[in-house]
C-alpha positions in Angstrom: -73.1 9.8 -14.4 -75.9 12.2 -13.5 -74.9 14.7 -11.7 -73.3 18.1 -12.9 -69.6 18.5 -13.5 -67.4 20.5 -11.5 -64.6 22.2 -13.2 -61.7 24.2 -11.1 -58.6 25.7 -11.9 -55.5 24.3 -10.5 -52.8 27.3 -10.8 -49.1 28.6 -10.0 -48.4 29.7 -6.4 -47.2 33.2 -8.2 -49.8 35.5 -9.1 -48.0 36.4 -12.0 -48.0 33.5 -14.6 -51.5 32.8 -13.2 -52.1 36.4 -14.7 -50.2 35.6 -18.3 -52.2 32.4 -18.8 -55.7 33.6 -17.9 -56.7 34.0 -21.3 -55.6 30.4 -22.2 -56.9 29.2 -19.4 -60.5 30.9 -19.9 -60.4 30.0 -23.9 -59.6 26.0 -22.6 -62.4 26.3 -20.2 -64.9 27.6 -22.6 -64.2 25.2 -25.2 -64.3 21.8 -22.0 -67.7 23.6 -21.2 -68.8 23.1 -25.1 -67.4 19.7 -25.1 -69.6 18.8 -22.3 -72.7 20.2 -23.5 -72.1 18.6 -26.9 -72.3 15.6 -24.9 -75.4 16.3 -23.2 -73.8 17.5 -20.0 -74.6 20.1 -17.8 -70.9 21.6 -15.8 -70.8 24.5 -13.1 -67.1 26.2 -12.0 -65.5 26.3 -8.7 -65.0 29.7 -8.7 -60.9 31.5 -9.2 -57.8 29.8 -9.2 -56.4 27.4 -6.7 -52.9 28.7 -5.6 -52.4 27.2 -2.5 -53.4 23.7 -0.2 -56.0 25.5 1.8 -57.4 26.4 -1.4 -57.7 23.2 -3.0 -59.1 21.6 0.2 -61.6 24.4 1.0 -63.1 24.5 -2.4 -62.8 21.3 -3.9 -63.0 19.4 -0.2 -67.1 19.5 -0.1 -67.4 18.8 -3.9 -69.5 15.5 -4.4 -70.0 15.9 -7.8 -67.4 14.5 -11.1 -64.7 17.2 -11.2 -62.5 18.2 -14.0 -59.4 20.0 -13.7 -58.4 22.1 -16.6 -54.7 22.2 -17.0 -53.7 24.7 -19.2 -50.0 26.1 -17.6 -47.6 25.7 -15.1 -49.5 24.5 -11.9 -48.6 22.6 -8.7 -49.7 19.4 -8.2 -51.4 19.9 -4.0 -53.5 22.5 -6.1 -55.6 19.7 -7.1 -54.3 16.5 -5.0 -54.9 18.2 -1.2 -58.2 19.2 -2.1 -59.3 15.6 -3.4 -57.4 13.0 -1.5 -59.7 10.7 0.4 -62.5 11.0 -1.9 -63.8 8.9 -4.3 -65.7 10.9 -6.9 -64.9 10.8 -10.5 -61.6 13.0 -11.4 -60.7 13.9 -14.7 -57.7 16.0 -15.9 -57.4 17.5 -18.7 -55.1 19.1 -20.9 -54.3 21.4 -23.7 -50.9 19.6 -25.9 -49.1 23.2 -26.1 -45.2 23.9 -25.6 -46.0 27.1 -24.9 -48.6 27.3 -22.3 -47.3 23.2 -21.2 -51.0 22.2 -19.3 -49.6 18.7 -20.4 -46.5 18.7 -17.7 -48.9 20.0 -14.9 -51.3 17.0 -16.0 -48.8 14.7 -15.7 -46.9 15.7 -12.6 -50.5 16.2 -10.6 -51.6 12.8 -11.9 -48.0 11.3 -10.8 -49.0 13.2 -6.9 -52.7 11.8 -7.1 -51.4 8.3 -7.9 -48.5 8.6 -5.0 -51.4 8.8 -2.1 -53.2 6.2 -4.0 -56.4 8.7 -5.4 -57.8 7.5 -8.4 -58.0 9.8 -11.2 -58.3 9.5 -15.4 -56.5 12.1 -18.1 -57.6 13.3 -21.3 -55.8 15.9 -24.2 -56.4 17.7 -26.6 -54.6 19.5 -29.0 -56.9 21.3 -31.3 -58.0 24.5 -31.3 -61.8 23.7 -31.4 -62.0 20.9 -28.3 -65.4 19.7 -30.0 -63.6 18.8 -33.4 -60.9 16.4 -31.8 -63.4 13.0 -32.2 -60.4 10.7 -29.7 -60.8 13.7 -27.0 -64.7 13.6 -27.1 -64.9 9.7 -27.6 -62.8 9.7 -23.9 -64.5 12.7 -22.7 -67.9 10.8 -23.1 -66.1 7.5 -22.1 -65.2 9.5 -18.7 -68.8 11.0 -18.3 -70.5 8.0 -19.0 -68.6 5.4 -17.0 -66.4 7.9 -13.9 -62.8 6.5 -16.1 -61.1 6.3 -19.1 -59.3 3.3 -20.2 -56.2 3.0 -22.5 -54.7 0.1 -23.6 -51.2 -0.8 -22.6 -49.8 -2.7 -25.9 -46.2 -0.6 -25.1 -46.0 -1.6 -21.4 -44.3 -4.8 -20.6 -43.6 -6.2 -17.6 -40.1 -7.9 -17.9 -37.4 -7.9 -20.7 -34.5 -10.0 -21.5 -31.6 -9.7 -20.0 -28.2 -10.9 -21.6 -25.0 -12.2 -18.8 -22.8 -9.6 -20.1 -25.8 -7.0 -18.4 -26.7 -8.8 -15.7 -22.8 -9.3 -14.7 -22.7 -5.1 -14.7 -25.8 -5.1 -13.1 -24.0 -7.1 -10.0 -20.7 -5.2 -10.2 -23.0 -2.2 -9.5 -25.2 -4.2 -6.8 -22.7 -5.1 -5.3 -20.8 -1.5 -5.1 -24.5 -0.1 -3.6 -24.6 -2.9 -0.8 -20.8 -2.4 1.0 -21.4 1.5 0.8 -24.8 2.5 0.3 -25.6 6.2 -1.6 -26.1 9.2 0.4 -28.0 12.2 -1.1 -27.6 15.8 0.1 -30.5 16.9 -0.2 -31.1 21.1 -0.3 -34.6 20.8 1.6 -37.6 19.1 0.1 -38.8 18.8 -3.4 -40.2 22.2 -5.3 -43.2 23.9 -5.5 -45.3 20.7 -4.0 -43.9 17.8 -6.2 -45.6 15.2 -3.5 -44.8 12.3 -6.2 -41.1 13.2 -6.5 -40.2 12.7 -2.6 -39.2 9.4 -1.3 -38.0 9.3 2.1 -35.9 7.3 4.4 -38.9 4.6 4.1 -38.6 3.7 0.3 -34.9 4.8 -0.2 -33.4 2.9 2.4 -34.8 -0.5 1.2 -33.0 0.3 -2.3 -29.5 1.1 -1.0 -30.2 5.0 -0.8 -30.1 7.3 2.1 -31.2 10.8 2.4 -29.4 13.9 4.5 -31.6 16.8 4.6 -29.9 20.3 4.6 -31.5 23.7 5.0 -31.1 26.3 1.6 -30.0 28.6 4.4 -27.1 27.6 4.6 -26.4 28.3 1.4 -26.8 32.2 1.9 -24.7 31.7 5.1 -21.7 29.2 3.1 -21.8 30.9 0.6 -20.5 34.6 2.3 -17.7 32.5 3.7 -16.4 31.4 -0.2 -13.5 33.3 -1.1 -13.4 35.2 -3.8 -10.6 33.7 -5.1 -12.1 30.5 -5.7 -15.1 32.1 -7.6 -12.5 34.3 -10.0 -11.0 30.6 -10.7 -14.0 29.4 -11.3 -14.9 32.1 -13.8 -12.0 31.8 -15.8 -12.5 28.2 -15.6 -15.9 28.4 -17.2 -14.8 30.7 -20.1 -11.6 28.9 -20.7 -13.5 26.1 -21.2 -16.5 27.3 -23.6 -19.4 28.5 -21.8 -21.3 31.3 -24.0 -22.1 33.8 -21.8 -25.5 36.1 -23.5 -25.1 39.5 -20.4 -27.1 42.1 -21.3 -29.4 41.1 -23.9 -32.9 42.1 -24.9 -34.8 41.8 -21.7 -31.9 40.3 -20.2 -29.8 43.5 -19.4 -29.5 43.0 -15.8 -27.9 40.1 -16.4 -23.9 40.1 -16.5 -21.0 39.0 -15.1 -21.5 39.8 -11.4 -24.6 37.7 -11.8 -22.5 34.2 -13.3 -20.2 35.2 -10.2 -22.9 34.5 -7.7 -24.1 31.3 -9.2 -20.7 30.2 -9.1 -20.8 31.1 -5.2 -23.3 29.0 -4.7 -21.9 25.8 -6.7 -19.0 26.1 -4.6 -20.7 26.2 -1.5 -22.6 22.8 -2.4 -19.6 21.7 -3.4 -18.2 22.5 0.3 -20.8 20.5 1.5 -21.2 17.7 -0.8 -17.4 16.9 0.4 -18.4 17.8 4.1 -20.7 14.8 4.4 -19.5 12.8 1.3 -22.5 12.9 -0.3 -22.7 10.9 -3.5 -25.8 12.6 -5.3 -27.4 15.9 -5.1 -31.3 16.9 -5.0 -31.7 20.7 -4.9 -35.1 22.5 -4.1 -34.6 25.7 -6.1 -37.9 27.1 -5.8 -39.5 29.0 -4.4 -37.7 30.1 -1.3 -34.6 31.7 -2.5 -36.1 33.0 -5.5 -36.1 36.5 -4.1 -32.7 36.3 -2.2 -30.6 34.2 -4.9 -30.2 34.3 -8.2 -31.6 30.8 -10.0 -29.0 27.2 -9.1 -29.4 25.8 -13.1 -26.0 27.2 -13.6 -24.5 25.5 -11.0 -26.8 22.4 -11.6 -25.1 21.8 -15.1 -21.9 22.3 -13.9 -22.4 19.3 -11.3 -24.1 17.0 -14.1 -20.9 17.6 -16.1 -17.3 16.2 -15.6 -16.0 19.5 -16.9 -16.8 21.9 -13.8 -15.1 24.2 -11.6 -12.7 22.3 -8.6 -14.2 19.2 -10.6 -12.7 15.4 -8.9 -13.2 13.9 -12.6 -17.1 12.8 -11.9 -20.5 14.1 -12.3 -22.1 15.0 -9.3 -25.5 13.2 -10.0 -27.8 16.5 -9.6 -32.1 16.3 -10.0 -33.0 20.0 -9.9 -36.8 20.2 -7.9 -34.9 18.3 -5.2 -37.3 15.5 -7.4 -35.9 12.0 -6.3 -37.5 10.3 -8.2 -35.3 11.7 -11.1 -32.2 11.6 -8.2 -32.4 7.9 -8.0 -32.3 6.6 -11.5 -29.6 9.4 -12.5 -27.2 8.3 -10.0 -27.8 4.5 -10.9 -27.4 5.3 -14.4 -24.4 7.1 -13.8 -22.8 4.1 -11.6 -24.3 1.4 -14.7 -22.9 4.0 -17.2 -19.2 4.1 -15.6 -19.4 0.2 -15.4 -19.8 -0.2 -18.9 -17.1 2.3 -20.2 -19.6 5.0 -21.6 -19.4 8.6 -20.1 -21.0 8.9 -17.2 -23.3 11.9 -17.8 -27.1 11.4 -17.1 -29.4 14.3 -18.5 -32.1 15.5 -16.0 -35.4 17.1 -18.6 -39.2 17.9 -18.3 -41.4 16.1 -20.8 -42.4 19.5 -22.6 -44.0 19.0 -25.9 -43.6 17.4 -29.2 -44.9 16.8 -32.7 -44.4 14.5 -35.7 -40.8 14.7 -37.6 -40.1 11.9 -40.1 -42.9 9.5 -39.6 -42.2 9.6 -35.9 -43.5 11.3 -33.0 -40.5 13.1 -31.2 -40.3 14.5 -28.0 -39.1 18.4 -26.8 -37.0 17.7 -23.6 -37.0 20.8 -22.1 -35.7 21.5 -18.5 -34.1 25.0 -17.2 -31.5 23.1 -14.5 -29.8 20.1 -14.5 -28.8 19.3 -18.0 -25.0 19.0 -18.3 -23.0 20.1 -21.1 -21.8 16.2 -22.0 -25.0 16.1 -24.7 -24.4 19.4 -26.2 -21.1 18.5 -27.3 -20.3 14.9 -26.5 -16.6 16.1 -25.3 -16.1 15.4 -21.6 -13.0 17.7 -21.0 -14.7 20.5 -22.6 -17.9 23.1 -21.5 -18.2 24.3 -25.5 -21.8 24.6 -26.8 -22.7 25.4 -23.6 -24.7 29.0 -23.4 -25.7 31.0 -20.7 -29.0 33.3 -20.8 -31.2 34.9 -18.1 -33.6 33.2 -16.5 -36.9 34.9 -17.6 -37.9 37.7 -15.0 -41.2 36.7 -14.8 -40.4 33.7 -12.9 -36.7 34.7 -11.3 -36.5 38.4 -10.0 -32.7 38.0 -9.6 -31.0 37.2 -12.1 -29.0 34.0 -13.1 -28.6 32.0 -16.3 -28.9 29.0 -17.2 -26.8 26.4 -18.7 -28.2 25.4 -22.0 -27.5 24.4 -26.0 -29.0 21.8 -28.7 -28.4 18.3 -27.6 -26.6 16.2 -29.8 -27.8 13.0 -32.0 -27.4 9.7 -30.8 -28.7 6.5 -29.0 -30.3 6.5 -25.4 -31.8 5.0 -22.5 -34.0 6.7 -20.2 -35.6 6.2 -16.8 -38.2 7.5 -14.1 -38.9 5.5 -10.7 -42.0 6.6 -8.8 -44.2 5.9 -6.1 -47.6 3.6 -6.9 -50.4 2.4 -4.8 -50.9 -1.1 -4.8 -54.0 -2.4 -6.6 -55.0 -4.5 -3.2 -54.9 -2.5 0.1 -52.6 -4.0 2.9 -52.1 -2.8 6.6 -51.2 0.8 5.8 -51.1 3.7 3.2 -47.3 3.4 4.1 -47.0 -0.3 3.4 -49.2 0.2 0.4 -46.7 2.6 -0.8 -44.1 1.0 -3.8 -41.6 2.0 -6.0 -41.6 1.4 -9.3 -38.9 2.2 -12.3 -40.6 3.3 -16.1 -36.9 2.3 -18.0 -36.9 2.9 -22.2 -34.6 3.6 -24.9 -34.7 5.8 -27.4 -32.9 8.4 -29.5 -31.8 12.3 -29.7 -32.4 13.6 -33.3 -31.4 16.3 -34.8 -33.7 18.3 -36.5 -33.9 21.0 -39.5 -32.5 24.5 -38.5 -35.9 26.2 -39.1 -38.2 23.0 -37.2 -35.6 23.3 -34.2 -35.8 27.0 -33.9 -39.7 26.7 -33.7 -39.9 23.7 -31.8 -37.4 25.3 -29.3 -38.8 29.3 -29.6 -42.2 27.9 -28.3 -41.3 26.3 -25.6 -38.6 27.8 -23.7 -35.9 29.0 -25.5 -33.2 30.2 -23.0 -33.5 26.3 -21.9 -31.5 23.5 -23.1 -33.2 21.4 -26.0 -33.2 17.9 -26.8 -35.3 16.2 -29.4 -36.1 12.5 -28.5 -38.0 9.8 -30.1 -38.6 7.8 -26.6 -39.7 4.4 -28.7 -43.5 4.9 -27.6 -46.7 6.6 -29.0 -47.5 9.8 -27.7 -51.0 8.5 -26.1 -48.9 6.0 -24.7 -46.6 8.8 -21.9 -49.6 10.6 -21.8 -51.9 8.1 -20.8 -49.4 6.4 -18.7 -46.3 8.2 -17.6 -45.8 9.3 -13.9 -43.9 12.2 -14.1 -43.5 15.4 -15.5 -39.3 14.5 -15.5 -37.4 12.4 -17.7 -33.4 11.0 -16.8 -32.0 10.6 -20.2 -28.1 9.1 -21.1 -26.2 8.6 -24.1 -25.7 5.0 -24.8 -27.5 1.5 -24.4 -27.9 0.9 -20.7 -31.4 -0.8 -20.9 -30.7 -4.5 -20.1 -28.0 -3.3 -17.0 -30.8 -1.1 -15.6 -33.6 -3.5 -15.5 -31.8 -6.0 -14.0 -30.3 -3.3 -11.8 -34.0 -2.3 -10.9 -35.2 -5.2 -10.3 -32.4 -6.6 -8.0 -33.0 -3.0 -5.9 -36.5 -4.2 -5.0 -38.0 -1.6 -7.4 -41.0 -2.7 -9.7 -40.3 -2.7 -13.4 -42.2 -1.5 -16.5 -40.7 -1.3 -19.7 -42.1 1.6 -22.1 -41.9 0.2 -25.8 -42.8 -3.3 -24.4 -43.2 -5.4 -27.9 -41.5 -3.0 -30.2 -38.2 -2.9 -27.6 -38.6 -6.8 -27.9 -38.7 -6.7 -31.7 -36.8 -4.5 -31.8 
């Protein structure tokens, strides 16, 4: 590779948290220009931040030459992917490993978007302070340079597990449910803030038993005058009775109160209205960026649906993926159906791959997600909303305010799941027909961890967010090197063999993260 490096800036749509990470963002790109000249290499930069499409495609559309992104904080994945897609010059993304300033969830959504329209791209990480120092960052860095790629090996990937008759016969049950009623979604618009990877549509859900209806987040501000008010003071009291936390008027949280909670609950209820209008089964909800200014933020009303303790509640979750992110949607609500088979509790944990660090001899995971958590992990008590809390939203990303529904996730076995879109390795008649889902499935296990390492862990990330610590049963370099999402669906319980057979009798592809230690396992 001869010619100079690019290196742009993939950023938020809001100018403010593109403002509180410039100085990340500048240190990162400093020490990736240092890392390339180490290496003999000469780099030039596309000049600001990319915010929107246009951006991307009018800056990095006549680039020729390797790029790099640097991804250092939130960031949207058509920032980079609109502005590349149909080329075929090397692309490498890379990363800071921070909870904090989280480059690694924009790296891995973006690279989940770039592989859903078939671009080619490699990844690289770092998590040290002085890029040059970290010798497996500068060996790929140079392996990238040298060759346009970066290889990784894929000794936790297999391709098929075993599967005992006591699965596959739930794995039936539940096939056979899908196939005389297929599931509907309601879907609240499209996914958020350009999550390209994490929309289906009616051409790779119907093939697996799912079908999409599309509703406008207008009519939320429209349903939601019409609630009475009597429902939402039920709903209230409901929510207290039953052990929600409620943190009004903290430190930089003092417009937050009651009145606040009561307008989240307005908006449950009106989903609610028309989940039972159109008998949806599952709920994707776009959440950002639209209503940002007009509403205050859905997670409240998103944990409620993901837990069988809610407001007006018919004894089930409501399987809800905050983002409006299918790919999260789909393997919630088949969990849910696999879970409910088996006689386990039926909640199914939506989370952002965050951050994480080494505890015990083992590499565990921060699982970190504002919406869509339900209060089934932070208590393991279906009939009950205690260890459920309630802060604001932070005000630099929600101007009205809302809280979320949030506490410390509870120790204990789990399986989790992603399904995705992936370009075939051979071309056939079209990008559409080239398009297939696939299904990442693991297992894996919430632990808990000392007071102080918690309160850090969770502190520098997001702390008004609900927590889980997970071992996922694979190396770190592993779900960075290979994972196609920035989201995680997580459940309590051992679900593994049901939803690979499940999977696979769908039509979805299969990968099983772990591979040979699940096997030995």
């Amino acid at each position: 590779m001869a010619a100079k490096i690019a290196i742009f800036r993939p950023g938020d749509y809001r100018t403010k948290p593109n403002e509180q990470a410039l100085p990340n963002v500048e240190q990162a790109t400093r020490q990736l220009e240092a890392a390339l000249k180490k290496l003999g290499r000469e780099s030039y930069r596309i000049d600001g931040w990319l915010t929107k499409p246009h951006e991307a495609i009018e800056k990095l559309g006549p680039v020729d030459d390797p790029m790099i992104g640097v991804c250092v904080h939130w960031f949207y994945g058509p920032h980079t992917t609109d502005g590349v897609v149909g080329k075929d010059n090397p692309l490498l993304l890379a990363s800071n490993f921070s909870g904090t300033w989280p480059g690694l969830v924009g790296l891995l959504n973006t690279g989940a978007c770039l592989e859903s329209v078939g671009r080619k791209f490699s990844r690289a990480w770092t998590s040290a302070a002085d890029w040059t120092a970290d010798e497996a960052f500068m060996s790929r860095l140079d392996e990238w340079c040298t060759t346009g790629r970066i290889e990784y090996p894929e000794t936790e990937i297999a391709y098929a597990a075993p599967i005992t008759p006591a699965a596959a016969k739930i794995a039936r049950q539940v096939h056979d449910d899908i196939k005389r009623r297929r599931i509907l979604a309601l879907m609240l618009g499209d996914t958020s803030m350009g999550m390209i990877n994490g929309y289906f549509g009616p051409r790779l859900l119907n093939p697996i038993g799912f079908t999409e209806y599309k509703v406008d987040q207008a009519w939320l501000i429209d349903r939601g005058r019409r609630i009475d008010s009597r429902r939402i003071d039920a709903a209230l009291a409901f929510v207290k009775e039953k052990g929600v936390t409620f943190h009004y008027r903290e430190k930089d949280a003092e417009d937050f109160d009651e009145n606040a909670t009561r307008e989240q609950l307005r908006d449950y209820l009106a989903v609610l209205d028309m989940i039972h209008e159109f008998k949806a089964d599952c709920l994707g909800w776009q959440y950002q960026l639209g209503l940002l200014p007009l509403r205050p933020p859905s997670d409240f009303a998103e944990g409620l649906f993901n837990s069988v303790c809610r407001p007006e509640s018919n004894g089930d979750t409501i399987a809800t993926a905050t983002e409006a992110d299918q790919g999260n949607l789909v393997p919630m609500e088949l969990m849910k159906r696999v879970l409910k088979a088996k006689g386990l509790h039926q909640a199914v944990m939506f989370h952002d791959v965050r951050w994480g660090g080494e505890h015990d001899g083992r590499f565990v995971w921060v699982l970190l997600n504002s919406g869509s958590c339900g209060a089934y992990a932070f208590n393991h008590n279906p009939e009950a909303l205690e260890g459920a809390h309630s802060y604001r939203q932070p005000k630099g990303y929600f101007p009205v305010p809302g809280g979320t529904l949030t506490g410390e996730s509870l120790p204990g076995k789990i399986t989790w799941a992603r399904a995705y879109i992936k370009t075939a390795d051979e071309p056939r008649a079209s990008a559409r027909a080239d398009s297939q889902l696939w299904m990442d499935i693991g297992q894996g296990e919430v632990v808990a961890l000392p007071p102080e390492k918690r309160d850090q862990w969770w502190k520098g990330t997001t702390e008004q967010w609900p927590f889980m610590a997970a071992d996922l049963n694979i190396t770190r370099e592993t779900l960075m090197a290979h994972y196609l999402s920035n989201h995680i669906a997580v459940a309590y319980g051992d679900i593994f063999g049901e939803m690979v057979a499940l999977s696979q009798a769908l039509g979805f592809k299969v990968r099983v993260l772990g591979g040979e230690r699940r096997l030995r396992g």
